[in-house]
Structure formats: C-alpha cells, structure tokens
C-alpha positions as CSV (number, residue, x, y, z in Angstrom):
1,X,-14.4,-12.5,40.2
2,X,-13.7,-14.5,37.1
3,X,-13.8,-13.1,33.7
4,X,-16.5,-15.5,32.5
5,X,-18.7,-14.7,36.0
6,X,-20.8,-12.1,34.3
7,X,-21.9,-14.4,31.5
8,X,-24.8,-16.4,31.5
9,X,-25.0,-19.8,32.5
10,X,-26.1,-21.3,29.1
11,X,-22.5,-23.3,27.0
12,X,-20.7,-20.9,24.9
13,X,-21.2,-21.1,21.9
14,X,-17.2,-19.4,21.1
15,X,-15.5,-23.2,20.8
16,X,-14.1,-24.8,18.2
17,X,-17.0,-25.5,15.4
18,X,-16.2,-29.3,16.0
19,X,-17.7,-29.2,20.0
20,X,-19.9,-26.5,19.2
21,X,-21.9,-29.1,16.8
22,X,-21.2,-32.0,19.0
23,X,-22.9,-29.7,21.9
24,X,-26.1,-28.6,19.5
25,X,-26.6,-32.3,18.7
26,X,-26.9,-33.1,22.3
27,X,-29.1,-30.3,22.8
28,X,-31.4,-31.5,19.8
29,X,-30.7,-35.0,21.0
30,X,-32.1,-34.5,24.6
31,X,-35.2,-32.2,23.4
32,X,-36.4,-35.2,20.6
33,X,-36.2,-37.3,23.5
34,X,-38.1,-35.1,25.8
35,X,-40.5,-35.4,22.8
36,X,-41.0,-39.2,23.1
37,X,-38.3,-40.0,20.1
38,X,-35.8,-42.8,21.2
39,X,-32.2,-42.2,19.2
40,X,-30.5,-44.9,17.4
41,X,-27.5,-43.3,16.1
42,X,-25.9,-40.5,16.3
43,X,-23.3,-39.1,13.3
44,X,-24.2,-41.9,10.9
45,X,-21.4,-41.5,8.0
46,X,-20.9,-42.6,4.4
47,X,-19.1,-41.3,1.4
48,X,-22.3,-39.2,0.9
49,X,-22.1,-37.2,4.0
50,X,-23.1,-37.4,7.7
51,X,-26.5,-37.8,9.1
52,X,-26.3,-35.8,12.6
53,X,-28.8,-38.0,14.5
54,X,-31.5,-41.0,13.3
55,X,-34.6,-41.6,15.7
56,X,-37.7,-43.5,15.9
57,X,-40.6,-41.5,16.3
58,X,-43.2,-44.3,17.0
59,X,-42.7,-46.4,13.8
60,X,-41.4,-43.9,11.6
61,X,-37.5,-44.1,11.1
62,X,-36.6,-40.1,11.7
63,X,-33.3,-39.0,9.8
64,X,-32.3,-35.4,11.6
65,X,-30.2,-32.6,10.9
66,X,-29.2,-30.4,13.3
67,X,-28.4,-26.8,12.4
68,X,-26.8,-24.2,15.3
69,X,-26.5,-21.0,14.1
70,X,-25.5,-17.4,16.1
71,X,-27.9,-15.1,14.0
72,X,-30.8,-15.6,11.8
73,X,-29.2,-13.3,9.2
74,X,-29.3,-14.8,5.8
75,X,-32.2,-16.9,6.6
76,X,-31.3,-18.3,9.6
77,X,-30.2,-22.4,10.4
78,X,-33.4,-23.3,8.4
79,X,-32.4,-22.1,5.2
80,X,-29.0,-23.1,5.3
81,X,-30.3,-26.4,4.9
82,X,-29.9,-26.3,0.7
83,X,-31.4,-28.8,-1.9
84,X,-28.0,-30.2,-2.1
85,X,-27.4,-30.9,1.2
86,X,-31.0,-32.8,1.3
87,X,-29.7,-34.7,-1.4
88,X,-26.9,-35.5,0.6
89,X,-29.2,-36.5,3.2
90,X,-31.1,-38.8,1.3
91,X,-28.6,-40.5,-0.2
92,X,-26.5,-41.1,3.2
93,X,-30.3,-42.6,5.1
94,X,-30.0,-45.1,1.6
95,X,-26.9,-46.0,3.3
96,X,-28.3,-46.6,6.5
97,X,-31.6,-48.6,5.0
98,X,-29.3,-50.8,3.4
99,X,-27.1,-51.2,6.4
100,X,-30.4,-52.0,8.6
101,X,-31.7,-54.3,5.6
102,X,-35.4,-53.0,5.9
103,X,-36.8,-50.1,4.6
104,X,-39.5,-48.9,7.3
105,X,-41.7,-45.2,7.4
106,X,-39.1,-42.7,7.0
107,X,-39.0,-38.9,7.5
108,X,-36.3,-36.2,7.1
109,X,-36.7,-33.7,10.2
110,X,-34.3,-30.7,11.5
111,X,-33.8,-29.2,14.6
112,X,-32.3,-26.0,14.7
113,X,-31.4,-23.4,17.2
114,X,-30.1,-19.9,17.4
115,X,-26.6,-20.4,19.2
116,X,-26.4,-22.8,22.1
117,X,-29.5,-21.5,23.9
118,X,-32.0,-24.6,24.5
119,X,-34.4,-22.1,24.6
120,X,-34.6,-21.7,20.8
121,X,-34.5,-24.9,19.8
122,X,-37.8,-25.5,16.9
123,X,-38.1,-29.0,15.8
124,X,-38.9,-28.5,11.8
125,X,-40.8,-32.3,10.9
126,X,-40.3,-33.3,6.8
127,X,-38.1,-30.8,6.1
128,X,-37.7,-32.4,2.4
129,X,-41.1,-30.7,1.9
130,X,-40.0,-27.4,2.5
131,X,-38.2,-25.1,-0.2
C-alpha cells in the first residue's frame, strides 16, 4: 500500500500554486460548459492583469475569474475577489474588446471553489455587482 492509497480520489490540492490554478480553471472550465457556456479563451493577458477564462453564454460575452481556495476563513474565494482586482478585470476585458473589435453584451462572473473538490464549485454571475 502506497502512501497516497488512503487519500481520496479527488487532485490534490498540495502542488505548486501555478498547476493548482491551472487545475481549478479546468474544473470551472468543464462545469461552465456543463452549463451550456462555450469558452473562447482561456488566461487572456495584458499589462493590466489576466482574465482566467472568457465565455459566451448565449450572446453575452462572459469575462470569469476563477478563485480556489482551501478554507473559507477570511471570507472565503468570494471575497478575495477585491475592488481592485475588478478593476483589473475590467480594464484587461477592454483589452480583449478592442482585440475582438466589437463590443457585444458583457458580464463579469466567478467561479469559485473550496480546494480542488468539484463538488464545491458555485458559479457567482455579475460579480461587479457585488460588494
């Protein structure tokens, strides 16, 4: 018997924080997909920051941030989304609007999850609404 036998069969969550976030993104990836959104980019980058994943939710252009964390203390993945990093997120989908050339429907969403469990995974829609 292996040391890692008795753990569950869920992915660790004890990597590096690089391919932990790569793995939470495909988690929230493959559950907005299971929700009917297609993906058109994944890790969108400008000097303003990184957009983890950009959808299409019917005709609405959906800019999401994807938060993993291991416990909800201090408010939890939610609230570590801070008005400055929406403003980051804002300014990096201007980015992408001008790279696309049109400016369709758009909406700022999060998914965020409590380690590397699928199981927690809560899709929070217009997040720039929420303080």
């Amino acid at each position: 018997m292996t040391a890692n036998s008795s753990r569950s069969n869920l992915p660790h969550d004890d990597a590096p924080p690089g391919v932990t976030g790569a793995r939470a993104e495909a988690l929230a990836a493959r559950y907005l997909m299971q929700q009917g959104l297609a993906i058109v980019a994944r890790n969108y980058r400008t000097r303003f920051g990184e957009i983890d994943l950009v959808a299409r939710d019917r005709g609405v252009l959906v800019f999401v941030e994807v938060r993993m964390r291991r416990s909800r203390r201090y408010g939890g993945a939610l609230a570590s989304i801070t008005a400055a990093k929406r403003a980051r997120l804002v300014a990096t989908a201007g980015g992408y609007l001008a790279m696309i050339g049109h400016e369709p429907p758009c909406r700022f969403d999060a998914v965020v999850m409590q380690g590397l469990d699928p199981r927690t995974i809560e899709w929070q829609k217009d997040i720039l609404g929420v303080d």
